[in-house]
LUMROKOL-36222 format. One record per residue (C-alpha): residue in three letters; x, y, z; residue number from 1. Coordinates in Angstrom, 1 decimal, padded with zeros to 4 digits. Each point is the difference from the previous one (the first is absolute). Layout:
% LUMROKOL-36222
{node ALA {X Y Z} NUM}
...
***
This chain:
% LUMROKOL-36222
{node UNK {094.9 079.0 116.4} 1}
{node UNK {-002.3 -002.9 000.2} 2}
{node UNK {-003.8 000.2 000.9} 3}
{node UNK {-001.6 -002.1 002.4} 4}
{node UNK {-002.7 -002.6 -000.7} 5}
{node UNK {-003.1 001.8 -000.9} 6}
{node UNK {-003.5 -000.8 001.2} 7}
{node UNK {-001.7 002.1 002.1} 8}
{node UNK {001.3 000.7 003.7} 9}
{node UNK {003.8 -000.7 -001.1} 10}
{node UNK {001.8 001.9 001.8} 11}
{node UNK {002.5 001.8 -001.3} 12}
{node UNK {003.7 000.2 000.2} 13}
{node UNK {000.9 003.0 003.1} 14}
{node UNK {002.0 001.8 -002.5} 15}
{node UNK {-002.7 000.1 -002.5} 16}
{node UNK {-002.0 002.7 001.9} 17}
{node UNK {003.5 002.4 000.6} 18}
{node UNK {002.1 001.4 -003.2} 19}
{node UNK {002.8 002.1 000.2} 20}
{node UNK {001.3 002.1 -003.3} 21}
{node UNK {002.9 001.3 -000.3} 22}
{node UNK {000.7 003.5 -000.6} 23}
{node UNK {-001.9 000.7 -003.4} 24}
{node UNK {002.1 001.9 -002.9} 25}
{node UNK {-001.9 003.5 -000.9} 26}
{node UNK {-001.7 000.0 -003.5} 27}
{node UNK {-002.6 001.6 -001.8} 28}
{node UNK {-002.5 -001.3 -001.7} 29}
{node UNK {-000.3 000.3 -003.8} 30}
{node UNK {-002.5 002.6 -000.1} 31}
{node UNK {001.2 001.9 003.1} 32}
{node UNK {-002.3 -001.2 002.8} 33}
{node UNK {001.6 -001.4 002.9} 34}
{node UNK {-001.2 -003.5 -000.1} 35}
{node UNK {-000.5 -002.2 -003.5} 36}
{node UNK {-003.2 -002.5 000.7} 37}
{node UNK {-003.3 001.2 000.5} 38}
{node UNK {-000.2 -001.6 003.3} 39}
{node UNK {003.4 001.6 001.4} 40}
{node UNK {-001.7 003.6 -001.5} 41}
{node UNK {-002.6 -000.7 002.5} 42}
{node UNK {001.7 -000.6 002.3} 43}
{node UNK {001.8 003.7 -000.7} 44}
{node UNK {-003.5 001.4 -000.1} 45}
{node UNK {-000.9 -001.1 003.0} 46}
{node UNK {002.6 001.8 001.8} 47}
{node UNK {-000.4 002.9 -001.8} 48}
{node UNK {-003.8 000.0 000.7} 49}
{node UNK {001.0 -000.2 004.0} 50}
{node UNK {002.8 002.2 000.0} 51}
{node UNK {-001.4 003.6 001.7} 52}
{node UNK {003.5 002.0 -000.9} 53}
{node UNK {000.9 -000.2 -004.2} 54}
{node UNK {003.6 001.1 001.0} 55}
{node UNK {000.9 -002.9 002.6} 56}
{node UNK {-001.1 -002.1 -002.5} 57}
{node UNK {002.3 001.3 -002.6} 58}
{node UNK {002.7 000.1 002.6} 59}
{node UNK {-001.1 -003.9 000.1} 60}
{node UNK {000.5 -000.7 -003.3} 61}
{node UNK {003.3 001.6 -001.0} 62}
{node UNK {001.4 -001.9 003.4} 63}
{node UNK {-001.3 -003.3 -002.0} 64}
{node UNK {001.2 000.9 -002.9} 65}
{node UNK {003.7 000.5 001.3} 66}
{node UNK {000.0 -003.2 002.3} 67}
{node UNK {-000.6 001.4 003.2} 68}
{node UNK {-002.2 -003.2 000.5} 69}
{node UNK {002.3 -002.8 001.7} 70}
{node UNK {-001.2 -004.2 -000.4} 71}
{node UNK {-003.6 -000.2 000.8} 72}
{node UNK {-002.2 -002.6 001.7} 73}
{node UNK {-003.6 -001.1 -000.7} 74}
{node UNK {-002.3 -001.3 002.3} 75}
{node UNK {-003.4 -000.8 000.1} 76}
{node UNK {-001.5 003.5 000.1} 77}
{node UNK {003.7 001.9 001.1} 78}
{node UNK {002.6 001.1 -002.3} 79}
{node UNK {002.9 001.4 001.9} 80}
{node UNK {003.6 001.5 -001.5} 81}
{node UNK {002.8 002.5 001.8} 82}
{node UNK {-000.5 003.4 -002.0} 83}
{node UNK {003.7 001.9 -000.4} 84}
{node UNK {-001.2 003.9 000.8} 85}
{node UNK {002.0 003.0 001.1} 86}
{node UNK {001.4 -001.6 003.1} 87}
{node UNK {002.8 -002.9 000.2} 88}
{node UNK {-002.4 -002.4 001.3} 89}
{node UNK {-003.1 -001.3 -002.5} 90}
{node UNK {-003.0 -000.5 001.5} 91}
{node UNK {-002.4 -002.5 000.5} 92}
{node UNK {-002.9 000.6 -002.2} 93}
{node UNK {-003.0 -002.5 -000.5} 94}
{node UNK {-002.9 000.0 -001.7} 95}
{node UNK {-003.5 -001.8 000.8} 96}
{node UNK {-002.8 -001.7 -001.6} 97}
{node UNK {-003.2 -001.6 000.4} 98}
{node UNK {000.1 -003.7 -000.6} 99}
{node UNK {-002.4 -001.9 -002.0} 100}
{node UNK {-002.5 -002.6 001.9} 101}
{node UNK {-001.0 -003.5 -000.7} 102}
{node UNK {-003.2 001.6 -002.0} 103}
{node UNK {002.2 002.3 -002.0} 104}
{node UNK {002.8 -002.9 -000.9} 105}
{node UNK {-003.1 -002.2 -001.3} 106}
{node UNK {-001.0 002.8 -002.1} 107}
{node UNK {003.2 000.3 -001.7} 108}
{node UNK {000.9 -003.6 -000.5} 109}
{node UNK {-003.2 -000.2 -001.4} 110}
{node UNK {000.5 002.5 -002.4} 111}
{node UNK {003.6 -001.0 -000.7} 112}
{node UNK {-001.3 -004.1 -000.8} 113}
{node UNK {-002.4 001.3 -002.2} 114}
{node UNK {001.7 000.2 -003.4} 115}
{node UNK {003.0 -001.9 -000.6} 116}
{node UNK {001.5 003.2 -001.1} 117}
{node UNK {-000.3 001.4 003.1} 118}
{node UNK {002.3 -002.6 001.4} 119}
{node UNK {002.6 000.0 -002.6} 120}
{node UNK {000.3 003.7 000.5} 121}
{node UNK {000.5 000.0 003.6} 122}
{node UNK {002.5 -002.6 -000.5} 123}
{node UNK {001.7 002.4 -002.5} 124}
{node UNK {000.5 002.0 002.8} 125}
{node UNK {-002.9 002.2 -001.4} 126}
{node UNK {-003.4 001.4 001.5} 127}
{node UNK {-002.7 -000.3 -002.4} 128}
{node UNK {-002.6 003.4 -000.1} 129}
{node UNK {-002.7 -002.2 001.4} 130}
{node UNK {001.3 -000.7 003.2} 131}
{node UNK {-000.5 003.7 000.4} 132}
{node UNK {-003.3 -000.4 001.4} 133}
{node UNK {001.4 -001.8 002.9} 134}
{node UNK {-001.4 002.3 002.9} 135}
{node UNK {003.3 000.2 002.3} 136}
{node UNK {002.6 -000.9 -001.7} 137}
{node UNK {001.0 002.7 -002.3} 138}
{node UNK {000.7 003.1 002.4} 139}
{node UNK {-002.4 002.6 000.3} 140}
{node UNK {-000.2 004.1 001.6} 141}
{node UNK {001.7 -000.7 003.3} 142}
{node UNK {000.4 -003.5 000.3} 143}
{node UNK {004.0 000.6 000.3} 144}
{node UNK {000.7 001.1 003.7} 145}
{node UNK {003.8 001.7 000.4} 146}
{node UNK {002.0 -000.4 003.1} 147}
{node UNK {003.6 001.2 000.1} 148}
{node UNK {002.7 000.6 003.1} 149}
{node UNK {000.6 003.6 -001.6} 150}
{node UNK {-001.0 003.1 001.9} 151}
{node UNK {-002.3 001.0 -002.9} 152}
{node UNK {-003.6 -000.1 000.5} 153}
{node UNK {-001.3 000.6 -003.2} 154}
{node UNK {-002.2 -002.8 -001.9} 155}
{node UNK {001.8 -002.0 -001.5} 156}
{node UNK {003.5 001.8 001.0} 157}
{node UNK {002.7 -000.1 -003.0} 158}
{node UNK {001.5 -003.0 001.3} 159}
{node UNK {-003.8 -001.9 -000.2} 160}
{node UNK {-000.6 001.1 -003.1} 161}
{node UNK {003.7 -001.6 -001.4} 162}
{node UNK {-000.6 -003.1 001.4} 163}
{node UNK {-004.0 -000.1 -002.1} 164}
{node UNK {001.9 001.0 -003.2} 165}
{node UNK {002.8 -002.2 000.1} 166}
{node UNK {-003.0 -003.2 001.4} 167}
{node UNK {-001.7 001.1 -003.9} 168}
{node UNK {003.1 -001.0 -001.6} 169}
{node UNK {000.1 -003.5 002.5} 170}
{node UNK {-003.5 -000.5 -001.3} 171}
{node UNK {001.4 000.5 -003.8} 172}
{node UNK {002.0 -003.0 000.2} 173}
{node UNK {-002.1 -002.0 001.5} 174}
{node UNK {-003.8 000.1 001.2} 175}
{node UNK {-000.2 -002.8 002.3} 176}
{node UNK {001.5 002.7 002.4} 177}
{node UNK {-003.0 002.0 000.1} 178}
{node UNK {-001.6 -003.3 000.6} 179}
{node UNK {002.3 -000.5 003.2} 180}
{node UNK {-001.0 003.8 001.0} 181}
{node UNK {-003.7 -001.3 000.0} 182}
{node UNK {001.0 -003.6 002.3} 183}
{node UNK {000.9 -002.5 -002.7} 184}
{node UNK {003.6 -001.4 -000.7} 185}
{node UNK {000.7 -000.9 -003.4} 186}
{node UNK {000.4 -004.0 000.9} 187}
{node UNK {-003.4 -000.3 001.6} 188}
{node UNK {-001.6 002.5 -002.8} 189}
{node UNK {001.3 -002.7 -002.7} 190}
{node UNK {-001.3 -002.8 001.7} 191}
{node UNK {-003.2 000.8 000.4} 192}
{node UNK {000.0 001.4 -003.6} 193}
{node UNK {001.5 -003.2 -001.6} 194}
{node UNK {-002.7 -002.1 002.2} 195}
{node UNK {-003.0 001.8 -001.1} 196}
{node UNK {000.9 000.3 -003.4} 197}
{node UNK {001.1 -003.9 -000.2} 198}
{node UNK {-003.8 -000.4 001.4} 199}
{node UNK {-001.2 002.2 -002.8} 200}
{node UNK {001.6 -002.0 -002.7} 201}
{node UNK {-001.0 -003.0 001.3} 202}
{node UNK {-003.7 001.3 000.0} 203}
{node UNK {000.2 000.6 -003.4} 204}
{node UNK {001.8 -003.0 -001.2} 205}
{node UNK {-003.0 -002.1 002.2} 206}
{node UNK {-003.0 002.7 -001.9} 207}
{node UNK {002.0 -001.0 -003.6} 208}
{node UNK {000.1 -003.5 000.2} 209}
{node UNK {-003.3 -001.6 -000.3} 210}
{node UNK {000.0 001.6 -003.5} 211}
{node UNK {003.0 -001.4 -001.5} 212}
{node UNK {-000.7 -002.7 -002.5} 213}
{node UNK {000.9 -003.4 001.6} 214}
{node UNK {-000.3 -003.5 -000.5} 215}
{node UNK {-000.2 -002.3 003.1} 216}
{node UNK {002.6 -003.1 000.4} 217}
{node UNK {-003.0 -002.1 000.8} 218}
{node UNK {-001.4 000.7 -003.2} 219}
{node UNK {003.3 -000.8 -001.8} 220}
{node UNK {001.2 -003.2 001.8} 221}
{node UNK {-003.6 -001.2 -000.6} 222}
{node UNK {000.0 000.3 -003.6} 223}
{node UNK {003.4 -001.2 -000.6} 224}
{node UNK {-000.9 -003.3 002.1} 225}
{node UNK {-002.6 -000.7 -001.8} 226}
{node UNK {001.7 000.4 -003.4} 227}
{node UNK {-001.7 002.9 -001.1} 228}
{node UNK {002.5 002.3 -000.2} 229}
{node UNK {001.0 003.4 001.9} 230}
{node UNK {-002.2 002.8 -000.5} 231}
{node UNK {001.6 003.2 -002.0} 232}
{node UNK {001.3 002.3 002.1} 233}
{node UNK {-001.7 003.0 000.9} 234}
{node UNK {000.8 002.9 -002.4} 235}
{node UNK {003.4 002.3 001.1} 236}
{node UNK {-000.5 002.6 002.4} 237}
{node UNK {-000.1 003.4 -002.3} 238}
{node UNK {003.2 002.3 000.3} 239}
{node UNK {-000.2 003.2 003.2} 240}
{node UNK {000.3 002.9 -001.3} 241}
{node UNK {002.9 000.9 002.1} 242}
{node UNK {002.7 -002.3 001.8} 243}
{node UNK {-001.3 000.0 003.7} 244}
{node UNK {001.1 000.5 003.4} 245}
{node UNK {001.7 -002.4 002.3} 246}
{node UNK {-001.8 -000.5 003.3} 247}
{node UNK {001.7 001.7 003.1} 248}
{node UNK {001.0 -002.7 002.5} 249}
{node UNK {000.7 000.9 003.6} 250}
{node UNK {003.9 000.2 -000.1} 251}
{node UNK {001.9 -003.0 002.2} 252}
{node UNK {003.8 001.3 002.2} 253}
{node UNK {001.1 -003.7 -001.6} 254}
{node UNK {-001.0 000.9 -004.1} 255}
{node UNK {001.5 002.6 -002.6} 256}
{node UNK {-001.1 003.2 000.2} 257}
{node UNK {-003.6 000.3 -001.1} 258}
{node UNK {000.4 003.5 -002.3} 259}
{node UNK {002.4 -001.9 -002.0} 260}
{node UNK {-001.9 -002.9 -000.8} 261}
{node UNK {-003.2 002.0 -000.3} 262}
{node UNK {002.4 001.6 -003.0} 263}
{node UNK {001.0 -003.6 -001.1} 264}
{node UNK {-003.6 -001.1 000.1} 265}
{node UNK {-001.5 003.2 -002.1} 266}
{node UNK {002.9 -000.4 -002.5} 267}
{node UNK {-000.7 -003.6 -000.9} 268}
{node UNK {-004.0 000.7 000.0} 269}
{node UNK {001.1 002.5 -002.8} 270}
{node UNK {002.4 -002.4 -002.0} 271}
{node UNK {-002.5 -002.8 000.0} 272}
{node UNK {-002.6 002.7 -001.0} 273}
{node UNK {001.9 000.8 -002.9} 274}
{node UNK {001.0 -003.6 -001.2} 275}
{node UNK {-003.9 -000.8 -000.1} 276}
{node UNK {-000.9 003.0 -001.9} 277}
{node UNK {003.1 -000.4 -002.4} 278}
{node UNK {001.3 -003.3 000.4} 279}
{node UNK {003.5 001.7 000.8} 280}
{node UNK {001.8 000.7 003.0} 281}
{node UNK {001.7 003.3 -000.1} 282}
{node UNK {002.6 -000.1 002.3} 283}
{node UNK {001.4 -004.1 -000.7} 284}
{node UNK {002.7 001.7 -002.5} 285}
{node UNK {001.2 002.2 002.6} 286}
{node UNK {003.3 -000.4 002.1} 287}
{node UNK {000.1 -000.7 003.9} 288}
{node UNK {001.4 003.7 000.2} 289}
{node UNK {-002.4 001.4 -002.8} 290}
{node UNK {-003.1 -001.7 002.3} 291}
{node UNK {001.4 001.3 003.2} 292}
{node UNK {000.0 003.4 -001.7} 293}
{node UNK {-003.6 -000.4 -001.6} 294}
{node UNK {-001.3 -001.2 003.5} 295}
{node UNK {001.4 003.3 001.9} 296}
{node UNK {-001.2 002.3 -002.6} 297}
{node UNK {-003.5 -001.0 000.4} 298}
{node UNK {-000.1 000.5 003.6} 299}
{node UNK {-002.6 002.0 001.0} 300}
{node UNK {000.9 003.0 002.1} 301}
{node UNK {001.6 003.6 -000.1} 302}
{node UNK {003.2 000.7 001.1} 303}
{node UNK {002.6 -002.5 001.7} 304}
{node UNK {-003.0 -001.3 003.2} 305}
{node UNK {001.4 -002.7 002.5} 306}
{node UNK {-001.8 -003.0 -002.4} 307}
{node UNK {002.1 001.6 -003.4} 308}
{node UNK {003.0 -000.3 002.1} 309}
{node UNK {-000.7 -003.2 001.1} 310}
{node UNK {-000.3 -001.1 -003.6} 311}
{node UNK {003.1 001.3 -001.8} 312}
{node UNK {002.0 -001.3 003.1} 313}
{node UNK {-001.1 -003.0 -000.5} 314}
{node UNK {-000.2 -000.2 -003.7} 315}
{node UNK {003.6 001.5 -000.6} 316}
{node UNK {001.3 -002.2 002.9} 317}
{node UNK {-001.5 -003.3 -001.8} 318}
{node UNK {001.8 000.7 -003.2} 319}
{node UNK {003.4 001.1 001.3} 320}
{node UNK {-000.8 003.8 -000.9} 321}
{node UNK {-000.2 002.8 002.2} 322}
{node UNK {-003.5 002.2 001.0} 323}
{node UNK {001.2 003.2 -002.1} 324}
{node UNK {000.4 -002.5 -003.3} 325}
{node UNK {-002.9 -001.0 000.5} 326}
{node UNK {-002.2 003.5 000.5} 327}
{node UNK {002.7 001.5 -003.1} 328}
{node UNK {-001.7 -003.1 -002.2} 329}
{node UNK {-003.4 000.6 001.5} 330}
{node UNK {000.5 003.9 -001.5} 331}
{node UNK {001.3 -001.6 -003.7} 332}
{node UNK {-003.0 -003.0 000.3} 333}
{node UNK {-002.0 002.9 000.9} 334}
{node UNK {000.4 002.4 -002.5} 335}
{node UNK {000.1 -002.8 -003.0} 336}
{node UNK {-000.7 -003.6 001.3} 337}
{node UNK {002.7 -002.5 -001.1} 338}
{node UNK {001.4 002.2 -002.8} 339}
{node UNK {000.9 002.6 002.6} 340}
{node UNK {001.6 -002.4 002.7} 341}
{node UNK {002.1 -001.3 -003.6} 342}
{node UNK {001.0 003.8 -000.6} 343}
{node UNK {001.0 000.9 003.5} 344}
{node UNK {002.4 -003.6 000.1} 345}
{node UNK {001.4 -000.6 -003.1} 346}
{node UNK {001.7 002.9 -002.0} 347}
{node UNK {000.5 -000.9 -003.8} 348}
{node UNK {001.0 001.7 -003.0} 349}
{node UNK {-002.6 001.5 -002.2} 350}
{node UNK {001.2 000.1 -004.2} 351}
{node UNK {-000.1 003.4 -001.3} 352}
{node UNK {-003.0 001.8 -000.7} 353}
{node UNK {-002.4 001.0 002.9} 354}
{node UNK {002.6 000.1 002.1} 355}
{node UNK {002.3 002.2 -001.8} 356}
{node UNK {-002.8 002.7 -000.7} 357}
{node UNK {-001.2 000.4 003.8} 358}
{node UNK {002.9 002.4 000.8} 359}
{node UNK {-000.4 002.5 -002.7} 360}
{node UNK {-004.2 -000.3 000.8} 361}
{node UNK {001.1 000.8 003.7} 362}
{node UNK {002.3 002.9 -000.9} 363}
{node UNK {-002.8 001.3 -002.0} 364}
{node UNK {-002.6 -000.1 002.6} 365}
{node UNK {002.2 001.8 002.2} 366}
{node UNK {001.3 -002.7 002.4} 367}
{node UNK {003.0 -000.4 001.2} 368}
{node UNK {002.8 -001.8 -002.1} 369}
{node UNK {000.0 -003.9 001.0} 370}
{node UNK {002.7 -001.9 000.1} 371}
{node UNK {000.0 -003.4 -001.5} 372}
{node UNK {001.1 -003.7 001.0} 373}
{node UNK {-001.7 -003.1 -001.3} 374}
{node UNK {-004.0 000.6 -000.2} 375}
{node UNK {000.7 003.0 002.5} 376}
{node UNK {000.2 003.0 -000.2} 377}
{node UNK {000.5 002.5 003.4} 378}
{node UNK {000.5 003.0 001.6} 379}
{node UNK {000.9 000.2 003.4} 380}
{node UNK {-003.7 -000.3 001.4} 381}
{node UNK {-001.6 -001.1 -002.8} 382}
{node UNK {-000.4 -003.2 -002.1} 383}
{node UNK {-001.6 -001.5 -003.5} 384}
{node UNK {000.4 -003.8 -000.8} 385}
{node UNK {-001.0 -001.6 -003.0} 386}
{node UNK {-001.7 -003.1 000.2} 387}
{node UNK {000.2 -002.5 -002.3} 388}
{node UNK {-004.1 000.6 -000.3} 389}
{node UNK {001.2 003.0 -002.0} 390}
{node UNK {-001.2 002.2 003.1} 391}
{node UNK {001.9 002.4 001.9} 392}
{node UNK {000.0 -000.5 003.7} 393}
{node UNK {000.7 003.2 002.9} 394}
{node UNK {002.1 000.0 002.8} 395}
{node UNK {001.0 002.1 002.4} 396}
{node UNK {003.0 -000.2 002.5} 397}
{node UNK {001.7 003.2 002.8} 398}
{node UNK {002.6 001.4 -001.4} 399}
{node UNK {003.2 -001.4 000.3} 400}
{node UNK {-001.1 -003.5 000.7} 401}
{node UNK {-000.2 -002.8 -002.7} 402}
{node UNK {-003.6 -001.1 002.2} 403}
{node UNK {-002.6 000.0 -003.0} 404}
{node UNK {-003.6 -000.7 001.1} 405}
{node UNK {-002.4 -000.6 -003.1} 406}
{node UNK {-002.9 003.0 000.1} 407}
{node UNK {-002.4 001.2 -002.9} 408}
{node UNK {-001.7 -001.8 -002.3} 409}
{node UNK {001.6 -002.1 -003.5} 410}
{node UNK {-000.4 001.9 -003.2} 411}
{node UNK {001.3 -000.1 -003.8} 412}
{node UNK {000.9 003.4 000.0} 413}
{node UNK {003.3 000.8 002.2} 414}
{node UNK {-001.4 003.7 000.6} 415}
{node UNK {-003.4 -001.3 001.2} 416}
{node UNK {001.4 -002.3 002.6} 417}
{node UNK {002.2 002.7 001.3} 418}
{node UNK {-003.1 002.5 -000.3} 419}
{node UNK {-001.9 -002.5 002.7} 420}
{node UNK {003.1 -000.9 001.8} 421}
{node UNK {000.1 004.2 001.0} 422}
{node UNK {-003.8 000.3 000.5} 423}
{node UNK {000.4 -002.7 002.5} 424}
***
């Protein structure tokens, strides 16, 4: 989806202020709570805080968790979903917010231009803590108001209460609809963020400048008319101590998209970094397809968001591969740079030695007997490769399928890579 121009007053696209999700898959998160960000827990807490009857609510949340919930839609302050209940019919079931006002916008856009961290982060698809203080936008005690077509009065009714679990897990995957909840599509939200943070670089640049050593072309042409010869240059700036951050430019409907040349930009500030440190380039040895791989590993970013898809679609597509080659050699590149995309594409045959003695270690340690081919050696689930680093590699397939995806980290010692393989 493209942004519009940014600037302030652009007006934004009329889908950008109404989202509809489809029906959202249950889950759980890793340590049992209902939602897995801190923001989509307070959004849980909220509702809990408002709820007057504990049962409805945990009526609520096992409808969420077994997809009672049908496609929802987000609207500035609404979020409305049919709710499948006893009857044939679902009901209509919404639930209402305050909005945030000009003031209250200014305060977080403030707040999120700060530190170019803050941006990144939101960008990432991620909240930072900070933003917390944002009076308004985070939900507090009864700031969610339930309405549903069900007979039930109570407050919220089960139905209510679904639709505010299964909005925590919406929130999970992506922030900027909590932002949309408040009165801010995503599109207009990036604009105005991309303008005031190019305004904030530019600042900086204009603050930095007076202080860099310089020598004026009038001084130069001067000298060398009148035969004097140039001046010496002024001394070489002195190495940053990190590679820095590209400037955010207001994204244009006619360029590339703007997250992936952010990512293009950020990885040649760190290459050039490096060759001024070191005087070498550390990825010129590397392959198209070895590059490609490098690039999507380093993408910041949990999980598979919208931008990592992106990516690997485009990535695989450019070099005639597929997206699940690519996130299988992101695993290996992952797990041990280029020596572990090498182990996971090129099988070999290892001379005797270290290979012949990592069954009998295995049987010894009590694991189950491996069977061997090449540098492999297998069970039905599980995996060791020997690289030709002289490290053992972990992988891990379902049973009954030949679909190995590289997990754990390399170690000398067969039984040790198996060990953190299983403790995985």
């Amino acid at each position: 989806m493209n942004h519009p121009r940014s600037g302030r007053g652009a007006v934004p696209r009329h889908d950008d202020r109404r989202r509809s999700f489809p029906q959202v898959a249950p889950r759980e998160a890793p340590d049992g709570r209902f939602a897995a960000t801190w923001w989509g827990n307070a959004w849980v807490e909220a509702l809990e805080d408002t709820a007057l009857d504990p049962a409805r609510l945990a009526r609520g949340k096992a409808y969420a968790g077994r997809g009672h919930v049908d496609a929802i839609t987000v609207t500035p302050g609404r979020v409305v979903a049919y709710v499948h209940g006893s009857r044939p019919r679902p009901y209509r079931t919404e639930i209402r917010m305050r909005t945030l006002g000009d003031d209250g916008w200014e305060r977080f856009l403030d707040e999120a231009t700060a530190r170019p961290d803050h941006i990144a982060a939101l960008l990432d698809k991620d909240v930072p803590h900070a933003l917390e203080a944002v009076t308004g936008l985070l939900p507090a005690p009864g700031d969610l108001v339930p309405d549903c077509s069900c007979p039930d009065d109570g407050y919220p009714c089960k139905h209510a209460a679904a639709l505010c679990y299964q909005a925590a897990r919406l929130l999970d995957e992506d922030p900027f609809v909590l932002f949309l909840m408040r009165g801010r599509g995503e599109q207009e939200l990036l604009a105005e963020l991309t303008r005031r943070n190019a305004a904030r670089s530019a600042a900086e640049t204009t603050a930095a400048a007076p202080s860099m050593p310089t020598v004026a072309a009038r001084t130069a042409l001067a000298a060398a008319a009148a035969g004097t010869g140039l001046p010496p240059l002024p001394p070489p700036l002195p190495l940053p101590d990190r590679p820095g951050r590209p400037a955010v430019f207001p994204p244009d409907p006619e360029a590339p998209d703007p997250l992936a040349l952010d990512l293009l930009a950020s990885e040649a500030a760190v290459r050039a970094h490096t060759f001024l440190a070191t005087g070498r380039d550390p990825v010129a040895a590397l392959t198209p397809w070895q590059d490609a791989v490098r690039l999507a590993a380093a993408h910041p970013g949990s999980g598979l968001t919208a931008s990592t898809r992106a990516l690997y679609r485009d990535l695989a597509h450019a070099l005639d591969r597929t997206p699940t080659d690519l996130a299988r050699a992101v695993a290996a590149w992952r797990q041990g740079g280029a020596a572990g995309l090498t182990v996971l594409e090129q099988p070999w045959d290892p001379p005797a030695g270290p290979f012949d003695r990592a069954r009998p270690a295995l049987l010894a340690a009590d694991f189950p007997a491996f069977r061997p081919w090449r540098n492999h050696l297998s069970t039905e689930s599980l995996q060791l490769r020997l690289g030709r680093d002289g490290l053992w590699y972990g992988y891990e397939s379902d049973r009954g399928r030949e679909d190995w995806w590289p997990r754990g980290d390399p170690d000398p010692d067969p039984v040790g890579a198996l060990t953190d393989l299983l403790g995985r």
